[in-house]
Backbone as a ProteinNet text record, in pm:
[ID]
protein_1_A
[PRIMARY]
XXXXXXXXXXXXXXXXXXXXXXXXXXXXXXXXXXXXXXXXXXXXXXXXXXXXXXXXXXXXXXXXXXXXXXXXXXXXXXXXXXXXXXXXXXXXXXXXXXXXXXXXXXXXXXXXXXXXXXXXXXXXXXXXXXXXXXXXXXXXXXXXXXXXXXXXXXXXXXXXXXXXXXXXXXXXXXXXXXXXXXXXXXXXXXXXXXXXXXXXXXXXXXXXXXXXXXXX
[TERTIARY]
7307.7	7413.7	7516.7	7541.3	7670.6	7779.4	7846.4	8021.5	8089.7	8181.1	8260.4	8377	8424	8466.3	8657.3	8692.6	8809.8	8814	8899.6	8911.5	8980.9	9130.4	9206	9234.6	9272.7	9353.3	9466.6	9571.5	9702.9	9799.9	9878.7	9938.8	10079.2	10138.4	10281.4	10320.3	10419.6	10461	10506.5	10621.7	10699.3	10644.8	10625.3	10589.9	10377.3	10350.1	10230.4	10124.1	10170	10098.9	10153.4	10360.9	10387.1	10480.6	10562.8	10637.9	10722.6	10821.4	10917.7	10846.3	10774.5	10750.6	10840	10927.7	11052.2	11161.9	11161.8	11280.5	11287.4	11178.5	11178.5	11196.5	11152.2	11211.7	11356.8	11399.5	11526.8	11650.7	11581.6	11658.2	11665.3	11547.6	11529.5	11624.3	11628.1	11713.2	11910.1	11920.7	12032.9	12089.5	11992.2	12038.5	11997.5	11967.6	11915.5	12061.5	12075.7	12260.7	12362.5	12328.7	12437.7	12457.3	12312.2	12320.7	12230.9	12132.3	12069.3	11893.8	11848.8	11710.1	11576.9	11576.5	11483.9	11337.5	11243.9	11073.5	11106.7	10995.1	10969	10899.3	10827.6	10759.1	10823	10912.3	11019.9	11114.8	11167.3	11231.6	11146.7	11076.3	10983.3	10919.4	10951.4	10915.8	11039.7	11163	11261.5	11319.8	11278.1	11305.6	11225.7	11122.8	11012.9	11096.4	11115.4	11170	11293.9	11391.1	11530.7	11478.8	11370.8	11341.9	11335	11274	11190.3	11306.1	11430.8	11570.7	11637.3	11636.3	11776.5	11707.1	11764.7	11692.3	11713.5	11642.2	11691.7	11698.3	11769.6	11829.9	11707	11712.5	11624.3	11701.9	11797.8	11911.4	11971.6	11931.2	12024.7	12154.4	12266.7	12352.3	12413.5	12498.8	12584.5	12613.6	12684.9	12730.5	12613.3	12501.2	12363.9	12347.2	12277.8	12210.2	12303.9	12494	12543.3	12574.9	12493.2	12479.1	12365.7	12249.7	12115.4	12126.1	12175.8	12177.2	12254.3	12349	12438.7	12347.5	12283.7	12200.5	12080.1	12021.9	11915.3	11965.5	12063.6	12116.2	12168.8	12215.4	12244.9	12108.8	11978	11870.1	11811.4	11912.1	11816.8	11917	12004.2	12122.4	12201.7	12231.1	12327.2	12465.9	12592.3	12673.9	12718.4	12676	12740.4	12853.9	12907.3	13074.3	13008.9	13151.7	13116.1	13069.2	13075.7	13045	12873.5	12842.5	12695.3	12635.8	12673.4	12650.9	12649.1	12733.7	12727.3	12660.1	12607.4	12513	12377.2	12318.6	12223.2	12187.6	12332.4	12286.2	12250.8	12334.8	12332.2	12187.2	12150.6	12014.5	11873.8	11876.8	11779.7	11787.9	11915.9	11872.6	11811.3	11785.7	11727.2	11574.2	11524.3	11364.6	11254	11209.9	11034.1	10970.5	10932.5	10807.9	10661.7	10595.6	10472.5	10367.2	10279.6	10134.8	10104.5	10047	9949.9	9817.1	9809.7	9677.4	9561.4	9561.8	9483.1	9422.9	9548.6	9513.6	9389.9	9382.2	9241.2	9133.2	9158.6	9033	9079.1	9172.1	9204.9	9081.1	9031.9	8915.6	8816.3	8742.1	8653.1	8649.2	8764.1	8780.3	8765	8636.4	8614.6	8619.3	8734.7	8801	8944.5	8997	9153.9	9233.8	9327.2	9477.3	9577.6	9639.2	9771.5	9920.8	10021.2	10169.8	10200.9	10302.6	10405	10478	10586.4	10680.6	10851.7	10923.3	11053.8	11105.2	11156.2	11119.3	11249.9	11316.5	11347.7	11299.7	11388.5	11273.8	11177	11209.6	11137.1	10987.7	10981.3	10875.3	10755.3	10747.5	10565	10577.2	10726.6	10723.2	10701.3	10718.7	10698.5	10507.5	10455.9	10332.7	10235.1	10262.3	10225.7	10204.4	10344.2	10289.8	10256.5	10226.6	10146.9	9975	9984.4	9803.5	9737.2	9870.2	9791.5	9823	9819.2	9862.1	9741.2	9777.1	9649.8	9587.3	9598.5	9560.1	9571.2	9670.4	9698.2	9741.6	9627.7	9676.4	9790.2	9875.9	9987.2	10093.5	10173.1	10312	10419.6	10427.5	10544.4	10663.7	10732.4	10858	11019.4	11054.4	11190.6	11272.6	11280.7	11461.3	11394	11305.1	11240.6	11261.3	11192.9	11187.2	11302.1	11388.4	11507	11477	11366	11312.9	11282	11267.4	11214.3	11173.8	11049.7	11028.4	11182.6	11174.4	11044.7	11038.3	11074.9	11087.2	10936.9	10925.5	10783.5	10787.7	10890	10890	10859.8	10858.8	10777.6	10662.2	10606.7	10470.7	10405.9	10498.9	10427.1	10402.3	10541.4	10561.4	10462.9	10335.1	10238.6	10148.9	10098.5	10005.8	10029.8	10131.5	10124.7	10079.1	10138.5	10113.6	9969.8	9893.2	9808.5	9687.7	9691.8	9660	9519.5	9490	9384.4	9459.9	9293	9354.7	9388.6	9460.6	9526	9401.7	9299	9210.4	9126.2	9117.7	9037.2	9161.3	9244.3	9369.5	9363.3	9304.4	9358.7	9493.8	9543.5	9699.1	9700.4	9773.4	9779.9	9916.8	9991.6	10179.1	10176.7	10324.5	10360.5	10397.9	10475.2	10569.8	10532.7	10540.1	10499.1	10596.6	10749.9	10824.2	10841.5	10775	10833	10720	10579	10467.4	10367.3	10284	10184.7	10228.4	10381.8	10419.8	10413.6	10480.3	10486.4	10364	10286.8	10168.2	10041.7	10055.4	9956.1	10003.1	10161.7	10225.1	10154.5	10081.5	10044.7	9884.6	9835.2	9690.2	9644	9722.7	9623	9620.2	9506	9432.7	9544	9652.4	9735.3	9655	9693.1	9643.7	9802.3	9762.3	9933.5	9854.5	9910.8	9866.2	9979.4	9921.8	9989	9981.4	9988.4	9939.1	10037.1	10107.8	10187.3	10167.4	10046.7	10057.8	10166.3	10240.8	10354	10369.8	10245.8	10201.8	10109.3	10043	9899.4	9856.9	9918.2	9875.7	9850.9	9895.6	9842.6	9693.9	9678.1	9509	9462.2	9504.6	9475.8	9544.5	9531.5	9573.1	9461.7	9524.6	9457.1	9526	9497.1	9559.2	9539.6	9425.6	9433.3	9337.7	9380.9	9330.5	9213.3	9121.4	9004.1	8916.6	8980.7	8934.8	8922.1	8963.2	8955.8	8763.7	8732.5	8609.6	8492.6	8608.4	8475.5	8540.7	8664.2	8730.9	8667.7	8692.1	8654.8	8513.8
8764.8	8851.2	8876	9021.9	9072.2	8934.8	8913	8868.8	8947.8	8924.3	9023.3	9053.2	9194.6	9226.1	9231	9214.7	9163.5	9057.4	8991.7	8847.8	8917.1	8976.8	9026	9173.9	9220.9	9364.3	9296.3	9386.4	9355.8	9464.2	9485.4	9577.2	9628.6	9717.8	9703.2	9724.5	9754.8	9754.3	9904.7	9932.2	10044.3	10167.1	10252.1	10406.6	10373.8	10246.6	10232.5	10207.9	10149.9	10078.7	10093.7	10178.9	10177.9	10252.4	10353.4	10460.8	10489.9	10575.3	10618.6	10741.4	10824.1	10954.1	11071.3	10994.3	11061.1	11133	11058.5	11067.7	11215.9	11247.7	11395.6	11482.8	11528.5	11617.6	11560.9	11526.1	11448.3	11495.1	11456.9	11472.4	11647.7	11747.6	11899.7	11928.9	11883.8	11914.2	11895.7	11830.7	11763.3	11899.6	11907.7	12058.1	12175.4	12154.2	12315	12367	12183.5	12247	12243.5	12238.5	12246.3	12386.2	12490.6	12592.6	12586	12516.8	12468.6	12471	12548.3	12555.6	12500.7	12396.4	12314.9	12291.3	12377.2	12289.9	12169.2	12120.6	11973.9	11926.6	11994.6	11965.4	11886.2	12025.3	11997.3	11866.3	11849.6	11771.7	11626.9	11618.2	11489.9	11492.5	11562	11583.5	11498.4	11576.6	11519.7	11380.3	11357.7	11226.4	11153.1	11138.9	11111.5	11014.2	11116.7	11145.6	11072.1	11086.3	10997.8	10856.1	10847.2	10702.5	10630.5	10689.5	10635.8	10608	10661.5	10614.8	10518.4	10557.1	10457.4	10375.3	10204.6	10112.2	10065.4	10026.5	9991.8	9879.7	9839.3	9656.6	9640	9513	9472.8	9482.3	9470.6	9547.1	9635.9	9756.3	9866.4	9874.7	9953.9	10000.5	10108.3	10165.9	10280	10344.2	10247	10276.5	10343.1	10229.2	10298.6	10400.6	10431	10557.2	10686	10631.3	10771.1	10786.9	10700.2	10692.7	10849.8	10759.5	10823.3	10986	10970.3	11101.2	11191.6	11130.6	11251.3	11295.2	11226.7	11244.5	11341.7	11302.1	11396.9	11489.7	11538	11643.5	11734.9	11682.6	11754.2	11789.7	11745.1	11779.4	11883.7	11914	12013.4	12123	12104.2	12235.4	12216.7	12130.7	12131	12040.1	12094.8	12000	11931.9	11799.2	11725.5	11705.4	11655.8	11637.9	11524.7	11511.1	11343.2	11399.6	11467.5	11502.9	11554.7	11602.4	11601.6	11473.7	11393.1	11246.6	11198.1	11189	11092.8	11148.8	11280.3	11340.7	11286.9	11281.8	11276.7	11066.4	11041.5	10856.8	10798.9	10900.2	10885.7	10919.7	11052.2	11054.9	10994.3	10904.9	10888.4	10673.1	10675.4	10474.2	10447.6	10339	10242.1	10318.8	10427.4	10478.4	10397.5	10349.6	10271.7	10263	10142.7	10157.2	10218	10296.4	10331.1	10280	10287.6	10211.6	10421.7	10439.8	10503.3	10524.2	10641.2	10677	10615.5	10599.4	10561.9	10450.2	10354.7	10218.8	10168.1	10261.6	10248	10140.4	10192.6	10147.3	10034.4	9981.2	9766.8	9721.8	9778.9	9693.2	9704	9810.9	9789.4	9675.7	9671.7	9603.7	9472.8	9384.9	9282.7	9145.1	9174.5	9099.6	9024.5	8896.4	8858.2	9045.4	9036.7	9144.1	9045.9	9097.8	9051.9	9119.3	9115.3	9205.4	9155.8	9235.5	9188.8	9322.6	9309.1	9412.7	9371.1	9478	9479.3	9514.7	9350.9	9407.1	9292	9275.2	9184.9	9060	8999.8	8856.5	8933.7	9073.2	9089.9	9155	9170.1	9216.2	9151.6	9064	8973.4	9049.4	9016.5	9059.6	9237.8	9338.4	9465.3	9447.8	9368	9390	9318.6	9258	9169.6	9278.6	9356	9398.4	9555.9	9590.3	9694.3	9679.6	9600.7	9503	9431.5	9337.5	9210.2	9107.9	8981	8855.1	8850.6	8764.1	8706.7	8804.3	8958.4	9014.2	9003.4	8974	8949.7	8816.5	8773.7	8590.8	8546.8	8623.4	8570	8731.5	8706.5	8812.6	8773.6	8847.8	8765.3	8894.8	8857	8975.4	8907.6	9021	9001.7	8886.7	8949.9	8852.8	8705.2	8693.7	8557.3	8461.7	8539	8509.2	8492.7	8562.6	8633.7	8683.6	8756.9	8848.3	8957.7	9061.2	9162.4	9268	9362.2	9521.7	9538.8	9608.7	9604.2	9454	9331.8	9225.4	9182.2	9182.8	9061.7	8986	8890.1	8747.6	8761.2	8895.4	8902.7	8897.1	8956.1	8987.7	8838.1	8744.8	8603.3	8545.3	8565.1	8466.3	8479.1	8604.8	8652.7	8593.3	8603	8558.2	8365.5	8342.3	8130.4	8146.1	8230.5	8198.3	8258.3	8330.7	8364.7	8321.3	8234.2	8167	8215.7	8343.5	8423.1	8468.3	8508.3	8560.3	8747.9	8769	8904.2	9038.4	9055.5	9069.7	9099.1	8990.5	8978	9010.8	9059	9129	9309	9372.9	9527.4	9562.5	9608.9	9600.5	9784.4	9826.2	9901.4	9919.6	10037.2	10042.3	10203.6	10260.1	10416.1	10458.3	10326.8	10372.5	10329.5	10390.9	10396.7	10286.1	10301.3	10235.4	10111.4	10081.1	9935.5	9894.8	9968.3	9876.1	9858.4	10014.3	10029.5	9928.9	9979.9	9949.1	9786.5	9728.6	9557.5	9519.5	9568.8	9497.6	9501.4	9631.7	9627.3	9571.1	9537.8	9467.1	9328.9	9268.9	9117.4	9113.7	9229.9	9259.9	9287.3	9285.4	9310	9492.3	9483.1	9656.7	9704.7	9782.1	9856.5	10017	10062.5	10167	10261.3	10386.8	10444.4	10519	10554.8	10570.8	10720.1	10810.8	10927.1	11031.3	11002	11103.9	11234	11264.8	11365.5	11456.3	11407.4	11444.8	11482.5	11385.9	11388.4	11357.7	11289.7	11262.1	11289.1	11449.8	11428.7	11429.2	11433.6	11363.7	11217.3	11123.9	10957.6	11000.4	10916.6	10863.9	10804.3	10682.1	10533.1	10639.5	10667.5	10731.5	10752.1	10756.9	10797.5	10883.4	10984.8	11027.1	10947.9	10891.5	10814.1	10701.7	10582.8	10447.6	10424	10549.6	10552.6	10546.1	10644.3	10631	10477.2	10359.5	10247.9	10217.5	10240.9	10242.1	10277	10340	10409.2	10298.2	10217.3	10106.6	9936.9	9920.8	9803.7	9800
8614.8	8666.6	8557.3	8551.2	8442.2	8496.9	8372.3	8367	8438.3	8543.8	8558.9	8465.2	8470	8348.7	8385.2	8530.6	8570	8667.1	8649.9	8769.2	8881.4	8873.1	8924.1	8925.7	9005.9	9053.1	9056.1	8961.5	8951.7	9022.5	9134	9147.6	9154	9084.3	9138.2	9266.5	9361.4	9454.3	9502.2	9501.2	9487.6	9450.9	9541.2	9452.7	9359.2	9381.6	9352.7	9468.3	9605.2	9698.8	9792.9	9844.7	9933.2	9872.5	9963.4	9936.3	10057.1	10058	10173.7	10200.4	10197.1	10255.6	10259.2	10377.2	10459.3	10375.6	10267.1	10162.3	10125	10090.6	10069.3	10153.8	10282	10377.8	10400.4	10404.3	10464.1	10332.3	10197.4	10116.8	10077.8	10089.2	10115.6	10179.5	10324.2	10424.1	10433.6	10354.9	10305.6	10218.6	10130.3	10026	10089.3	10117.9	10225.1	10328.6	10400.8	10457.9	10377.5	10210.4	10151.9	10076.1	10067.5	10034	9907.7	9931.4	9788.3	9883.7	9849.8	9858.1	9726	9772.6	9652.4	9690	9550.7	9597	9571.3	9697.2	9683	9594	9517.8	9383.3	9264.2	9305	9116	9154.3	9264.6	9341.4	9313.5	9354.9	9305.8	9178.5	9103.7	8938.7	8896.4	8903.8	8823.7	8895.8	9044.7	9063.2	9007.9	8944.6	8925	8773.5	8695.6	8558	8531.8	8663.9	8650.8	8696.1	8738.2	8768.8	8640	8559.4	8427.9	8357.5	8403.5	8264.2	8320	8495.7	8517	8597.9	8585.9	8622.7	8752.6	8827.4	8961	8976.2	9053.5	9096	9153.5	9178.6	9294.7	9454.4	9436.5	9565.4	9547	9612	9582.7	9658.3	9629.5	9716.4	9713.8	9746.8	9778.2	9623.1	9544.2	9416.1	9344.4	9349.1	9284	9302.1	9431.9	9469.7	9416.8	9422.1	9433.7	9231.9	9194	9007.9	9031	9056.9	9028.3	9084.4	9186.3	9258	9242.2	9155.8	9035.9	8978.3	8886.1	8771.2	8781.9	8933.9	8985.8	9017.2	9089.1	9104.6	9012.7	8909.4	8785.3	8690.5	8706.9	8686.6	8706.4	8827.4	8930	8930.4	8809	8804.8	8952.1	8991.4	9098.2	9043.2	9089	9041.2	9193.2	9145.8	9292.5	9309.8	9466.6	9546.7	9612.8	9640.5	9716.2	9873.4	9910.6	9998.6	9999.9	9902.7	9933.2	9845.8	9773.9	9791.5	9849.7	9943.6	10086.4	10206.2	10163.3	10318.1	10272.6	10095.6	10063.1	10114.2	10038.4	10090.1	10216.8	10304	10432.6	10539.7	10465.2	10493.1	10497.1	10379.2	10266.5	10227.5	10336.3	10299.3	10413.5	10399	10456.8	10557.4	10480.2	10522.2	10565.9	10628.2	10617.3	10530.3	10490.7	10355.5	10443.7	10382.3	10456.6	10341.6	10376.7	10287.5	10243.6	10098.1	10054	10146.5	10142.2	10237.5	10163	10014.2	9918	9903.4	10026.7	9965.9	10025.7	10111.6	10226.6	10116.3	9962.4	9903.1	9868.7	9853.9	9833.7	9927.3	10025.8	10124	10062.4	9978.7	9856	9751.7	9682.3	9548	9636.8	9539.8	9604.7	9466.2	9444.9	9391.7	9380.1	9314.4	9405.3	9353.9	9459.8	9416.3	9440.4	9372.4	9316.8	9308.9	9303.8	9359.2	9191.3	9140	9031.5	9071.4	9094.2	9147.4	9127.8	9095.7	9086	9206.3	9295.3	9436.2	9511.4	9599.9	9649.4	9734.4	9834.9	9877.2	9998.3	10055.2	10180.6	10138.7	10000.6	9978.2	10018	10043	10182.4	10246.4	10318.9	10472.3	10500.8	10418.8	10426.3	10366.5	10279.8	10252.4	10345.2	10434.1	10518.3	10627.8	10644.6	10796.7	10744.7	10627.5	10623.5	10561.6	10528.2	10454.6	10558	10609.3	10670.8	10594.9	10657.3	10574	10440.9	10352.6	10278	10228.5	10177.9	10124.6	9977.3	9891.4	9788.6	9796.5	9709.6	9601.4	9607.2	9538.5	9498.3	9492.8	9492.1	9547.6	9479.4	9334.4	9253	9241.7	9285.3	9282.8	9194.6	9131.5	9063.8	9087.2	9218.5	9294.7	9292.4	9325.3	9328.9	9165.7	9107.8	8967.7	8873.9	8913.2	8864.2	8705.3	8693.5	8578.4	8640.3	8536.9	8636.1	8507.5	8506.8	8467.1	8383.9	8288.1	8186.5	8120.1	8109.6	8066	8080.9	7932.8	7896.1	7946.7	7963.5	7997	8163.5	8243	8392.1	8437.3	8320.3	8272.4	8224.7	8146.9	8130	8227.8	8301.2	8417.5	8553.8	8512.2	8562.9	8523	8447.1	8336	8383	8439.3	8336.6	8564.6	8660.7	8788.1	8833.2	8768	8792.7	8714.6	8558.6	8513.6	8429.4	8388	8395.1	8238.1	8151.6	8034.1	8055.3	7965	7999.9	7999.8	7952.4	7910.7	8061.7	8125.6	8244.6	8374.3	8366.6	8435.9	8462.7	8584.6	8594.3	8644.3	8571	8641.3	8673.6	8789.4	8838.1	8862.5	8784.1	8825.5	8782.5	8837.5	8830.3	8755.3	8631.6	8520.5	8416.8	8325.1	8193.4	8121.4	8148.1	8064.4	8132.8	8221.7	8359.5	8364.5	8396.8	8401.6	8273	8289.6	8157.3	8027.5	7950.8	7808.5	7832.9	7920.5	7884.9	7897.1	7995.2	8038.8	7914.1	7873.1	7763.5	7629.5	7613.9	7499.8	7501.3	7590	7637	7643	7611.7	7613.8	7773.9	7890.8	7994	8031.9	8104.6	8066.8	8224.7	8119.9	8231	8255.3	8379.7	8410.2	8486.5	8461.1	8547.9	8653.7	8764	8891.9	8896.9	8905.5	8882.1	8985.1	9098.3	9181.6	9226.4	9153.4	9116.7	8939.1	8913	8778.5	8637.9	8691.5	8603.2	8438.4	8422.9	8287.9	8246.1	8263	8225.9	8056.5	7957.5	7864.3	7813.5	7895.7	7920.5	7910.2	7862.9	7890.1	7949.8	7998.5	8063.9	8252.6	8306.9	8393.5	8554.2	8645.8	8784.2	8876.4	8924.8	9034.6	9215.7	9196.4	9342.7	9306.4	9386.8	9349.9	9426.4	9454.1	9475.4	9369.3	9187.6	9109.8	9024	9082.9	9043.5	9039.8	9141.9	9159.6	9018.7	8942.4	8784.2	8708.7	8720.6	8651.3	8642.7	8755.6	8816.8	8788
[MASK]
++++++++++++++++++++++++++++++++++++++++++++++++++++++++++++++++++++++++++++++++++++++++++++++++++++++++++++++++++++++++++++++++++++++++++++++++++++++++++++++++++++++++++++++++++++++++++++++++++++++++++++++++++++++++

């Protein structure tokens, strides 16, 4: 019998395996009563894009969101007021995590999975009741650790709990500068999960984690 050529499926969390949905109609709708008619395309392009600069806590709050959402909004040629800051925050916290229609295929990969995510302590409890218990090995998140994306030393602290050489590791994340870059700085085979095509000159790249299947 072949070696297998990974031990583990590595996955990030956030925007890789579970997402808000909602955020986007909600946040459309928000500019739409402000006199601002936005595709949802470009809208999730340049949020996409302000993600990749500005870093997120592992707890967000009010102050944050109304950072980023300057920033996105000024992306999008809009100049923001506190007033459509606070319709957009107001809309747009505390959403449902929903599972990827995609992830359908984690019941394929018949090998351990694994979490490394920039995430707080409820992150089980949201992957738990959208997976099921015991789906993933081990579930190593930020707040826990108190490391976090882009920090190598998160990526070790992966590597010494999961105990596997980097090599025999598929890691699966959305961001180039938070997951892909550290992970492959350490030798394990990062992949970016792109299902917005936001990077299509990457190479190492997937639009749905069905294509794991030509990987694995």
């Amino acid at each position: 019998m072949d070696k297998l050529k990974y031990e583990v499926v590595l996955f990030d969390a956030a925007n890789t395996l579970i997402h808000k949905p909602a955020l986007w109609d909600n946040m459309i709708r928000v500019l739409k009563d402000h006199g601002q008619d936005i595709n949802q395309a470009e809208l999730r392009k340049k949020h996409k894009l302000i993600s990749e600069i500005i870093h997120f806590p592992d707890r967000t709050n009010s102050d944050f969101y109304r950072k980023f959402n300057k920033e996105l909004l000024l992306s999008l040629g809009i100049i923001p007021d506190d007033t459509l800051l606070d319709d957009i925050f107001n809309a747009c916290t505390y959403l449902p995590w929903q599972a990827f229609e995609d992830t359908e295929y984690l019941k394929e990969i018949n090998l351990p999975k694994a979490i490394l995510s920039n995430f707080n302590s409820s992150l089980k409890d949201h992957l738990d009741t959208l997976f099921g218990e015991n789906v993933f090995s081990e579930i190593i998140g930020s707040e826990k650790e108190k490391v976090g994306k882009p920090s190598v030393e998160f990526y070790q602290r992966a590597l010494e709990i999961l105990a596997i050489e980097p090599a025999k590791i598929l890691y699966v994340g959305d961001s180039l500068k938070l997951d892909v870059i550290p992970a492959k700085s350490l030798g394990i085979d990062a992949w970016l999960i792109d299902r917005d095509d936001n990077f299509t000159y990457f190479d190492k790249r997937i639009t749905s984690l069905n294509e794991l299947k030509d990987i694995i």
